[in-house]
C-alpha positions as CSV (number, residue, x, y, z in Angstrom):
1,X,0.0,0.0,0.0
2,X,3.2,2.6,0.3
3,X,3.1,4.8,-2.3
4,X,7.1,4.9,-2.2
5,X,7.3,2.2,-4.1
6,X,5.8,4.2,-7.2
7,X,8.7,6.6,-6.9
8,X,11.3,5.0,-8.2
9,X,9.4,2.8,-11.3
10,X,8.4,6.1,-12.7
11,X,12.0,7.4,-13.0
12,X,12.9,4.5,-15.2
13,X,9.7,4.8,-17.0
14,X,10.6,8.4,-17.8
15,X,14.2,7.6,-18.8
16,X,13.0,4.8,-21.2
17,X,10.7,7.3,-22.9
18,X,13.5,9.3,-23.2
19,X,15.5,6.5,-24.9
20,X,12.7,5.5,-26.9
21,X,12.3,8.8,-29.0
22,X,15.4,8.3,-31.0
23,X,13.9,5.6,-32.7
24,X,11.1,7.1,-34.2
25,X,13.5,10.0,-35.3
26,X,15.9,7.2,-36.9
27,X,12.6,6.6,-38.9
28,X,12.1,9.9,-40.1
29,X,16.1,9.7,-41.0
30,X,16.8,6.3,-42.4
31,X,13.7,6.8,-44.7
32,X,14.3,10.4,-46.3
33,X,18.1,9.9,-46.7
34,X,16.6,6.2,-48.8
35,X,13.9,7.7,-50.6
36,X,16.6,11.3,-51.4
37,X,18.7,8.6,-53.0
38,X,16.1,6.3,-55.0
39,X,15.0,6.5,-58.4
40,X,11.8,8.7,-58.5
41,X,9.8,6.3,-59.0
42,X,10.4,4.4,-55.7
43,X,8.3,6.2,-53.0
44,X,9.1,5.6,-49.4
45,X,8.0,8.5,-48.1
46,X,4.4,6.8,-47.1
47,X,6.2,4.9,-44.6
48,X,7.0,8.0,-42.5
49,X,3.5,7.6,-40.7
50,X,5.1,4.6,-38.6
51,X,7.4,7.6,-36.9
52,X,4.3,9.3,-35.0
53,X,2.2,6.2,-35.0
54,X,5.0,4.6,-32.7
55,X,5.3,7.3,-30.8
56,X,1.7,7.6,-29.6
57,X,2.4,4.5,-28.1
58,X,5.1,5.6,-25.2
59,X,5.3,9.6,-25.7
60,X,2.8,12.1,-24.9
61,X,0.6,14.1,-26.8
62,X,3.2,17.0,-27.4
63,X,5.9,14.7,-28.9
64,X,3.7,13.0,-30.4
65,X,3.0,16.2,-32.4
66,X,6.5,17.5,-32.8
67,X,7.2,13.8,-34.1
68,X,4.4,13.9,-36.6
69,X,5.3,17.2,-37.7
70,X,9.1,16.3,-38.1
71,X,7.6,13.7,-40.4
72,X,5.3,15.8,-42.7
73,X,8.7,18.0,-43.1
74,X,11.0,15.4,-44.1
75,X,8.1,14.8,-46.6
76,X,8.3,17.8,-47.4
77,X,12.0,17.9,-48.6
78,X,12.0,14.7,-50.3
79,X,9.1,15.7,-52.8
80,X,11.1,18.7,-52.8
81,X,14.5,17.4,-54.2
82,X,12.2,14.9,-56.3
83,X,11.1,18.3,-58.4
84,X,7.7,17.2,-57.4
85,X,6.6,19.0,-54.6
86,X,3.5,20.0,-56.9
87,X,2.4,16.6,-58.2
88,X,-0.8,15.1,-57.2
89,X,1.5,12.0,-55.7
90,X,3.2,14.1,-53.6
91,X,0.5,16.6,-52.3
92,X,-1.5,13.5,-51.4
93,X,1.3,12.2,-49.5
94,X,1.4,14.7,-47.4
95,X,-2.0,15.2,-47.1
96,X,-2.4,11.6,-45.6
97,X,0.3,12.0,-43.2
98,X,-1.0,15.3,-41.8
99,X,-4.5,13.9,-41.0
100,X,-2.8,10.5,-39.4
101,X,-0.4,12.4,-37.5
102,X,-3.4,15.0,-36.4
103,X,-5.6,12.2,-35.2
104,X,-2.7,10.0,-33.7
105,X,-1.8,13.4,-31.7
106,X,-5.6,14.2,-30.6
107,X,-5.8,10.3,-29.4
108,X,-2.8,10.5,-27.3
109,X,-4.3,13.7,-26.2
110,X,-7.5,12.0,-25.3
111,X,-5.6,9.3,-23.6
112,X,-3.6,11.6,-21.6
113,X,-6.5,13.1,-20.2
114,X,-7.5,10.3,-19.1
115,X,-4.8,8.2,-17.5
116,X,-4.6,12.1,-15.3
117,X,-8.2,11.6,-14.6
118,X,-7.3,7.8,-14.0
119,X,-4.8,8.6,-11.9
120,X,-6.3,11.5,-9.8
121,X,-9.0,9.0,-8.6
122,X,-6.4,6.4,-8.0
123,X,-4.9,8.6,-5.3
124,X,-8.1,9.4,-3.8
125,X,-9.3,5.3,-3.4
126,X,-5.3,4.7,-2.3
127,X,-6.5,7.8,0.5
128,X,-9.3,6.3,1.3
129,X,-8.7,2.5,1.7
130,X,-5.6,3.7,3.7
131,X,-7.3,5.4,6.6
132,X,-10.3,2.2,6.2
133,X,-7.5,-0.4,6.4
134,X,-4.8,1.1,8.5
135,X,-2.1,-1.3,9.0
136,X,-1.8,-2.6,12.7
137,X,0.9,-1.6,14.9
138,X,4.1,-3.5,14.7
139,X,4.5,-3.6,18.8
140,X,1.7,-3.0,21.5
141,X,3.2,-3.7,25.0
142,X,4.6,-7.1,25.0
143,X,2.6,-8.2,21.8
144,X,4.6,-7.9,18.5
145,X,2.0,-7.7,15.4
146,X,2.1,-8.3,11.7
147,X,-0.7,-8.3,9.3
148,X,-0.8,-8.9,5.6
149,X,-3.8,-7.7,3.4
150,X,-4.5,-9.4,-0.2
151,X,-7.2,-8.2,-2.5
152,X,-8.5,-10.6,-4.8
153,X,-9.7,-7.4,-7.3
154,X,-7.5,-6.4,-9.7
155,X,-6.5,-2.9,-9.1
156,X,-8.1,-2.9,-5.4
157,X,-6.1,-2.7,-2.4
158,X,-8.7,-3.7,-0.3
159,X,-12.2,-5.2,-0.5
160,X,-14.4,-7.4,2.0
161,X,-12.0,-8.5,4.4
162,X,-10.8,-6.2,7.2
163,X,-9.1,-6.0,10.7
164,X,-8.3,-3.5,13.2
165,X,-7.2,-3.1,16.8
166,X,-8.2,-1.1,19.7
167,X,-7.6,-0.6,23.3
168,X,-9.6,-2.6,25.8
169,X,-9.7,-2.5,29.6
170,X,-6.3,-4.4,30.3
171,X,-5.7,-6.0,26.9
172,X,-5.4,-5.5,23.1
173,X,-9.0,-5.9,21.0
174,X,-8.5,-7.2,17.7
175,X,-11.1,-8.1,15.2
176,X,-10.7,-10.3,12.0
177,X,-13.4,-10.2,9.8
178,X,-14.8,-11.0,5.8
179,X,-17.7,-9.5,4.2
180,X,-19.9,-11.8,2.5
181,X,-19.5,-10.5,-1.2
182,X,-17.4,-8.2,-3.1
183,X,-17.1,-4.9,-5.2
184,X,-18.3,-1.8,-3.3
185,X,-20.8,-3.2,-1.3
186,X,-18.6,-5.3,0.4
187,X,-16.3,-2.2,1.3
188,X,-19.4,-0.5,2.4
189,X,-19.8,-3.5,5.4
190,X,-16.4,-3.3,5.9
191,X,-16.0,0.2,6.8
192,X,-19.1,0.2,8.8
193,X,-18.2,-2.3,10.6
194,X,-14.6,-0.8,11.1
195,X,-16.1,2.3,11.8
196,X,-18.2,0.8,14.8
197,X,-15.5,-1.3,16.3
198,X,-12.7,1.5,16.6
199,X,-15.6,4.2,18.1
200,X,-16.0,1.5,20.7
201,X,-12.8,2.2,21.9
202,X,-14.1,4.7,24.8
203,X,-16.6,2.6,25.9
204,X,-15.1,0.4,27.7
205,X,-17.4,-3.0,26.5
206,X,-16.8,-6.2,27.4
207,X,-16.0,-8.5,25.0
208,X,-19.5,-9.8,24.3
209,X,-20.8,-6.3,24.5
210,X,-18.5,-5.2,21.5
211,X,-19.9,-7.8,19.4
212,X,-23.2,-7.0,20.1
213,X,-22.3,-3.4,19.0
214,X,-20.9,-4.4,15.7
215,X,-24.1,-6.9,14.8
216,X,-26.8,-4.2,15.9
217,X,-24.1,-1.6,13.8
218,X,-24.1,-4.1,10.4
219,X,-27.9,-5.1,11.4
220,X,-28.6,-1.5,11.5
221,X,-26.8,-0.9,8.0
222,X,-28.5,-3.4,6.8
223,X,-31.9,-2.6,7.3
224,X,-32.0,1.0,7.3
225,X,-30.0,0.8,3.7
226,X,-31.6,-2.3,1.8
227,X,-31.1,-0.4,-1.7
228,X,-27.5,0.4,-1.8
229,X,-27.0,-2.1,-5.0
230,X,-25.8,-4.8,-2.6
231,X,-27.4,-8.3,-1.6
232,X,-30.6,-8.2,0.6
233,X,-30.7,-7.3,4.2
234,X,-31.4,-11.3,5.2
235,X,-28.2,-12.2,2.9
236,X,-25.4,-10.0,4.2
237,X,-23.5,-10.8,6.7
238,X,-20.0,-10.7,8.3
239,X,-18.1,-13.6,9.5
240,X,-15.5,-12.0,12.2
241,X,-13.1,-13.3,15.4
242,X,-13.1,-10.5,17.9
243,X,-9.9,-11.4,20.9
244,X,-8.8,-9.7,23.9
245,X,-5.1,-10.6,24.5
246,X,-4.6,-9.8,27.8
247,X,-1.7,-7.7,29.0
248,X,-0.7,-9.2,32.6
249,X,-2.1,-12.5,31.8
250,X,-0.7,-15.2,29.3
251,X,-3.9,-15.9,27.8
252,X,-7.1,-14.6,25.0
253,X,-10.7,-14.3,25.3
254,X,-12.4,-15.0,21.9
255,X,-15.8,-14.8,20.5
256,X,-16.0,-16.4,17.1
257,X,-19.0,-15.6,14.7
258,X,-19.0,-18.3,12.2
259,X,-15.0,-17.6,11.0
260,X,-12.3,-19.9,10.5
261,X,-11.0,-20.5,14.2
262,X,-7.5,-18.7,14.8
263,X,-4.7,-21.3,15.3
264,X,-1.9,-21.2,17.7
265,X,1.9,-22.0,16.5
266,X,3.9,-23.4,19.5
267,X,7.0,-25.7,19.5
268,X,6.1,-26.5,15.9
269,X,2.5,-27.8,16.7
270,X,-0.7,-26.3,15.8
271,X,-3.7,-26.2,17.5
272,X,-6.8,-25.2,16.3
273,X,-8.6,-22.6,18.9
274,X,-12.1,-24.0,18.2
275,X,-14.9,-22.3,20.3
276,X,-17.6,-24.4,21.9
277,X,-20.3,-22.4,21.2
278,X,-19.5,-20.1,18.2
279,X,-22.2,-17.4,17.2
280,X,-23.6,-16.1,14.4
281,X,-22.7,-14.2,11.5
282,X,-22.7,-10.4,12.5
283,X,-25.5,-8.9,10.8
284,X,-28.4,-11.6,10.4
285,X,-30.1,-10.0,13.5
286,X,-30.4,-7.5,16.0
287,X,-28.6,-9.6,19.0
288,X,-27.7,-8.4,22.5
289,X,-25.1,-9.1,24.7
290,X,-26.5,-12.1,26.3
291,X,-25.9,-13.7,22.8
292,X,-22.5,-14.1,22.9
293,X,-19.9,-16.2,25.2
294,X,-16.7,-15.7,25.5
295,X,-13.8,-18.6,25.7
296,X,-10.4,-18.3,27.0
297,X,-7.4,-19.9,25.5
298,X,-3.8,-20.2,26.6
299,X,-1.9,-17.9,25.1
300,X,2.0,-17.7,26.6
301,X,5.3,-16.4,25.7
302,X,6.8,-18.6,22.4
303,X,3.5,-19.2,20.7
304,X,2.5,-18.0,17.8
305,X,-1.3,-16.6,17.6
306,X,-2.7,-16.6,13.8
307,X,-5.7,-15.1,12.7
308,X,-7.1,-15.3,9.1
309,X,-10.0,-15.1,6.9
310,X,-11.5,-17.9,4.4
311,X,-9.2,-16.6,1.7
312,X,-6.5,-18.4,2.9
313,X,-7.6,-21.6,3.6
314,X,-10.2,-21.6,0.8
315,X,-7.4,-20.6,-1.9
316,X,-6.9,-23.4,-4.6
317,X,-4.2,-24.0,-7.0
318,X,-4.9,-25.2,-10.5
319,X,-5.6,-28.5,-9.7
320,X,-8.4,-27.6,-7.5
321,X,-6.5,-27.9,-4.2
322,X,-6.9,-26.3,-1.2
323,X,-4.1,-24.4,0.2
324,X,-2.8,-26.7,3.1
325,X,-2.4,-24.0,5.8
326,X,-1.6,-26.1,8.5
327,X,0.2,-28.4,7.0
328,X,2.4,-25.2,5.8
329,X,2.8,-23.8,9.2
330,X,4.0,-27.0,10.7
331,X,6.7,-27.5,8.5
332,X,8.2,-23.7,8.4
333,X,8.4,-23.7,12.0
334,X,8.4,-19.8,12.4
335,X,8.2,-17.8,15.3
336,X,8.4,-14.4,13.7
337,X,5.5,-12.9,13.0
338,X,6.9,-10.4,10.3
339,X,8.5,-13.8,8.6
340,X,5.6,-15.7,9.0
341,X,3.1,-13.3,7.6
342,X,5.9,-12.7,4.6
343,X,6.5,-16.7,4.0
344,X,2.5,-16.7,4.3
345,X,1.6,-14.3,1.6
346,X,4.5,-15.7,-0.9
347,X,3.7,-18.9,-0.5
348,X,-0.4,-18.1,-0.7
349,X,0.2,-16.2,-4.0
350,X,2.5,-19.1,-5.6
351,X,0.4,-21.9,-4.7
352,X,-2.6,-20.0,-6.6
353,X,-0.2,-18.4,-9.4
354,X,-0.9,-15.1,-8.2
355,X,-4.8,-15.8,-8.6
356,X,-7.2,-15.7,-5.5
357,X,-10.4,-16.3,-5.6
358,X,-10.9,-14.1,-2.5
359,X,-9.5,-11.4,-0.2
360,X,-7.5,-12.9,2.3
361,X,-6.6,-11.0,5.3
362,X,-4.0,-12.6,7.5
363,X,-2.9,-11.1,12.0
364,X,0.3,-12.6,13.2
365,X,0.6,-11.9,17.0
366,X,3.3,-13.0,19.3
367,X,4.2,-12.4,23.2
368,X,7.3,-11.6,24.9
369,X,8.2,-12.9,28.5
């Protein structure tokens, strides 16, 4: 998501534009110093049109111009020194190559315009998703956090999948969650939902009492918003794992709503944090507090605590696979989160040849002693 890593692309791009010009003006050259030299009846000047035409393709509207006009010159001269300047072949010539090099200019110009519009509401989506998706703090206390975001839209930084972390009486509150859906309707969940969690902060809710705010907050959506172009009230949903990981105590309070259980990495076994009574999606009714129960799981110094969404373990390869996440984590035996999370996201994307069928969002937490 850094912007940073534009910077430096673009500075090569402009220096291969740069280098690229001269070929279109060896055109223009290699072809009027042939045709100068040819009988008169050999006519090469037609094939100065490649000159702007291949300049369209990599130089802006301006060169594009200069190039084409360069080229109706050298036309010019040749028909010139031919003595036939005059002729109907010649004034016809030129004619042609004035009107391609006009309209290949004018389409540049067009396209110009709108890769700066293009761009322009690139930078404000790359704004927005930004303060939406904020990327979690590498250390809180004694926790040391990595997350990894990857949008299955081409183009998209983010879509239905989201996490965040805020404050909670004595611990750290994180939530994992994915949208049922995708396009803009499934940001539109997201960022309420976001939205609700982080103003929660203040409040000072238990854990069960923060979930009940972000169901009544997606219910609420919902319902009071049924014709935003997405799905129906009854069919959205969110899927989300909201945790307290307790400061002064090794362990984690959980309330699952129908998502993929976290797992916990610790002397290279995995265990699957499974809650006996998980709840429902967030945002099939109006609950209340007394809806949800939360479990607590040991969570001590040298384990590994991973969250994720259904885009990772629901990613295929070509075959038709599933990815094997746990089987993964086993083997690596990592107890970094910033290398997990990177060996995670590599591995995800070349198991699927760079392909997902769905966001996956991916939380990496670890505790020191």
């Amino acid at each position: 998501m850094s912007v940073r890593r534009g910077l430096r692309p673009l500075g090569r791009a402009w220096s291969l534009n740069h280098g690229l010009i001269a070929i279109p003006l060896a055109i223009i050259a290699v072809i009027t110093v042939i045709d100068i030299h040819t009988p008169t009846t050999i006519h090469l000047g037609p094939f100065l049109v490649a000159a702007p035409a291949l300049t369209a393709s990599f130089a802006g509207a301006g060169v594009t111009g200069a190039v084409g006009a360069l080229a109706v010159a050298a036309q010019i001269v040749i028909g010139h020194l031919h003595g036939g300047l005059l002729t109907p072949n010649h004034q016809a010539q030129i004619a042609v190559l004035v009107v391609i090099s006009v309209f290949v200019t004018a389409f540049r110009y067009v396209r110009d315009r709108h890769e700066r519009q293009l761009s322009q509401v690139r930078s404000v989506a790359v704004a927005a998703q930004q303060v939406l998706l904020r990327p979690l703090p590498e250390r809180i206390g004694a926790l040391r956090i990595e997350s990894a975001y990857i949008s299955a839209e081409a183009e998209a930084q983010i879509g239905g999948d989201l996490f965040a972390t805020v404050p909670a009486p004595d611990a750290t509150r994180l939530v994992i969650g994915d949208v049922r859906g995708k396009g803009l309707s499934a940001i539109g969940e997201a960022a309420v939902l976001i939205g609700a969690f982080r103003g929660s902060a203040y409040r000072n809710l238990s854990l069960p009492g923060i979930v009940a705010h972000l169901g009544n907050s997606v219910y609420w959506k919902n319902t009071a918003d049924p014709a935003d172009g997405g799905p129906e009230p009854e069919e959205s949903f969110v899927t989300a794992v909201v945790v307290d990981v307790h400061h002064d105590a090794p362990s984690v309070n959980m309330v699952n709503c129908g998502h993929p259980p976290p797992l916990l990495l610790r002397h290279g076994k995995v265990r699957v944090l499974e809650v006996s009574d998980p709840a429902l999606p967030l945002g099939l009714t109006a609950p209340s507090e007394s809806d949800y129960r939360e479990e607590t799981f040991r969570f001590e110094p040298g384990g590994l605590l991973l969250l994720h969404t259904d885009g990772v373990i629901e990613a295929r390869d070509r075959a038709g696979r599933f990815y094997p996440l746990i089987d993964r984590l086993t083997a690596w035996h990592e107890t970094d989160p910033a290398a997990l999370v990177r060996r995670l996201r590599d591995d995800l994307l070349r198991y699927t040849g760079g392909n997902l069928g769905d966001d996956a969002a991916v939380i990496a937490i670890t505790r020191s002693s």
